[in-house]
C-alpha positions, 0 to 999 in steps of 0.5 A: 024451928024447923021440924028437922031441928027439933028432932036433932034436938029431942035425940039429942036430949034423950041420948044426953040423959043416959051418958053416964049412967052404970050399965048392969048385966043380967047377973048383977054385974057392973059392965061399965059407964055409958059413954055416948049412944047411935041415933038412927036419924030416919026414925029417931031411935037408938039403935046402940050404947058405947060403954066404956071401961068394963072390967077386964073380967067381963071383957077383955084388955077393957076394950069398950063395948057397943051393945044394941039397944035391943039388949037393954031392959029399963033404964032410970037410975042405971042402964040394965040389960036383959042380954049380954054374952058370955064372958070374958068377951075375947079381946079378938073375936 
């Protein structure tokens, strides 16, 4: 296999593991589901997850909301962040 192949394959993988995970925010609160993640392919890294369906009280018209993985604290049985900004987040920022 080639080694560009395996690559695809590894994100892919690894990315595929945190779809559907609940994403907490640091006060406890359930922000929403993973629904997919950004890869940047030069280094193999996430760069983002999309979650999907938060509360309208932490964001609102329940738009779904692209968080940078550098926010992201652990992640096992749930996805908890270390940041995430004041809410409700204005539907038209």
């Amino acid at each position: 296999m080639p080694n560009d192949e395996w690559h695809l394959d590894m994100a892919d993988r690894h990315a595929s593991e945190i779809r559907g995970l609940p994403v907490i925010i640091p006060d406890g609160r359930l922000l929403g589901t993973v629904h997919d993640t950004v890869i940047d392919v030069n280094n193999w890294s996430c760069t983002h997850i999309f979650v999907s369906d938060p509360p309208d009280e932490l964001v609102e018209g329940r738009t779904h909301v692209a968080v940078p993985w550098t926010w992201v604290r652990s992640v096992g049985d749930v996805v908890l962040l270390r940041w995430f900004p004041q809410t409700p987040i204005p539907r038209n920022l």
